[in-house]
C-alpha positions as CSV (number, residue, x, y, z in Angstrom):
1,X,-124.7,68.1,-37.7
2,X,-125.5,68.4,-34.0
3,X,-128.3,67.2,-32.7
4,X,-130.2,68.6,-29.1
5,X,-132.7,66.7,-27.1
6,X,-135.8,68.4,-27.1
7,X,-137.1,70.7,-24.3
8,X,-133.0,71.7,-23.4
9,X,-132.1,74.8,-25.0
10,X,-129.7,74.8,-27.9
11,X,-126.5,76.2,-27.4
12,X,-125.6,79.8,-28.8
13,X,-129.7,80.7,-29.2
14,X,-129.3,78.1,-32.3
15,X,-133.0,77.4,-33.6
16,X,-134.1,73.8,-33.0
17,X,-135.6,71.4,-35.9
18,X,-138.1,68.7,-36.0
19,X,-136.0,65.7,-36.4
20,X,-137.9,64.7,-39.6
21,X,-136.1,68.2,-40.7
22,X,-133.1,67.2,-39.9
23,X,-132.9,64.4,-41.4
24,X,-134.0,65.4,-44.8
25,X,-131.9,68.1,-44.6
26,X,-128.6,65.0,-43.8
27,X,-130.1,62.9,-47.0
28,X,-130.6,65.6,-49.4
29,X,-126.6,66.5,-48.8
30,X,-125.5,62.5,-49.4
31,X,-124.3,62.5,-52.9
32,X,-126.9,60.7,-55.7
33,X,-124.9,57.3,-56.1
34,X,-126.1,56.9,-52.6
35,X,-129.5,58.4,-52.8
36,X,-129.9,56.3,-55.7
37,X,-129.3,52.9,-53.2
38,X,-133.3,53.6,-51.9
39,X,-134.7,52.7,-55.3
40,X,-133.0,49.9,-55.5
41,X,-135.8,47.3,-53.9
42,X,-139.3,47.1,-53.7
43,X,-139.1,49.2,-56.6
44,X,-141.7,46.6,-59.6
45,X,-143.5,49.3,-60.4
46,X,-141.1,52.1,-60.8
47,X,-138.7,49.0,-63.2
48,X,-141.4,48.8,-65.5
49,X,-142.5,52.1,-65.8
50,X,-138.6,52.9,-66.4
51,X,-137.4,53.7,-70.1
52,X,-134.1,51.5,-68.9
53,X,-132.5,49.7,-65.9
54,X,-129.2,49.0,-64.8
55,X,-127.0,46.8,-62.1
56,X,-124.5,48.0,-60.1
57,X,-122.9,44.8,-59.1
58,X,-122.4,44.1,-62.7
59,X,-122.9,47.7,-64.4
60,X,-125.1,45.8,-67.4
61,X,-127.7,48.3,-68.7
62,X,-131.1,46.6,-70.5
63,X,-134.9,47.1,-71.2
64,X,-136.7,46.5,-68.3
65,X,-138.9,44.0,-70.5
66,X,-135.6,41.8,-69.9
67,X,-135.8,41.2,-65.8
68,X,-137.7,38.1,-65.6
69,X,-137.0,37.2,-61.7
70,X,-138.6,39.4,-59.0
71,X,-137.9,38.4,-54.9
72,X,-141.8,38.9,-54.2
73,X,-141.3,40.8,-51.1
74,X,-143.7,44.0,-50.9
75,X,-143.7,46.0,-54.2
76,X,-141.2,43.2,-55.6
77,X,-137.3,43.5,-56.0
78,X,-135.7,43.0,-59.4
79,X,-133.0,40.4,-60.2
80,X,-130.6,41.5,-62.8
81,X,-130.8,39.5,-65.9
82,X,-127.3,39.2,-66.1
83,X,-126.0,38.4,-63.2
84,X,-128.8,37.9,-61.0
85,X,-127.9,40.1,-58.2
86,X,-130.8,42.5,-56.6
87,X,-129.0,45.8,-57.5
88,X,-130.9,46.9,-60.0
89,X,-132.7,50.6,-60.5
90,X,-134.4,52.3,-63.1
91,X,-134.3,55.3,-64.8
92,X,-137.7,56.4,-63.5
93,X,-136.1,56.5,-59.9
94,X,-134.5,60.1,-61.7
95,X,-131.1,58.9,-61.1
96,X,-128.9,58.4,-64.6
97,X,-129.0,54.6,-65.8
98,X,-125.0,55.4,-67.5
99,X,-121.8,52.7,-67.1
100,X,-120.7,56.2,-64.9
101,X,-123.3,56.5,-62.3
102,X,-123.4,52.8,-62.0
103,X,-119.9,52.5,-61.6
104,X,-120.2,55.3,-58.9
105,X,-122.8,53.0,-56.9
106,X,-120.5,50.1,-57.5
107,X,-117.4,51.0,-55.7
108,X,-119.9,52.6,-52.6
109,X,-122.1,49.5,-52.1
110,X,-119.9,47.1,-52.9
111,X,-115.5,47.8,-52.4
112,X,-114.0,46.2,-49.8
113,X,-112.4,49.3,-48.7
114,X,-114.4,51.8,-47.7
């Protein structure tokens, strides 16, 4: 995507955007297992209106009755009750809470080797 500062024309008569355009247009195209990431803190409310809630560091899938320790920053950030790492979401982000997805958001956020 090419971006033009604005008040210059765009080359070959192209129509110019808003940037808030733009970039919309660059996150809706990143696949879900990254979209997903966004959900992943500040996020109390949406955990515990979830039907279920799952970690991608440890790919453990639970009731989110079971998270019992929150980093109290803004909205609150879940810690899994597992493995007690801050990657958890919840199915009420729309994003699937399966061993699949999670595995997906796994190897993104957290392989070495990128």
């Amino acid at each position: 995507m090419d971006f033009w500062i604005v008040g210059t024309p765009a080359p070959n008569n192209q129509s110019l955007h808003p940037p808030e355009i733009l970039m919309r247009h660059k996150i809706e195209k990143e696949p879900d297992h990254i979209r997903a990431h966004k959900h992943s803190s500040k996020h109390r409310k949406e955990l515990l209106a979830s039907k279920k809630c799952g970690c991608f560091y440890c790919l453990s899938i639970y009731l989110p009755t079971e998270i019992k320790r929150w980093i109290k920053e803004g909205d609150g950030t879940a810690l899994c009750p597992k493995c007690h790492i801050d990657s958890v979401i919840g199915s009420q982000s729309g994003f699937p809470i399966t061993k699949a997805f999670l595995r997906k958001m796994h190897k993104h956020w957290f392989s070495i080797a990128k």
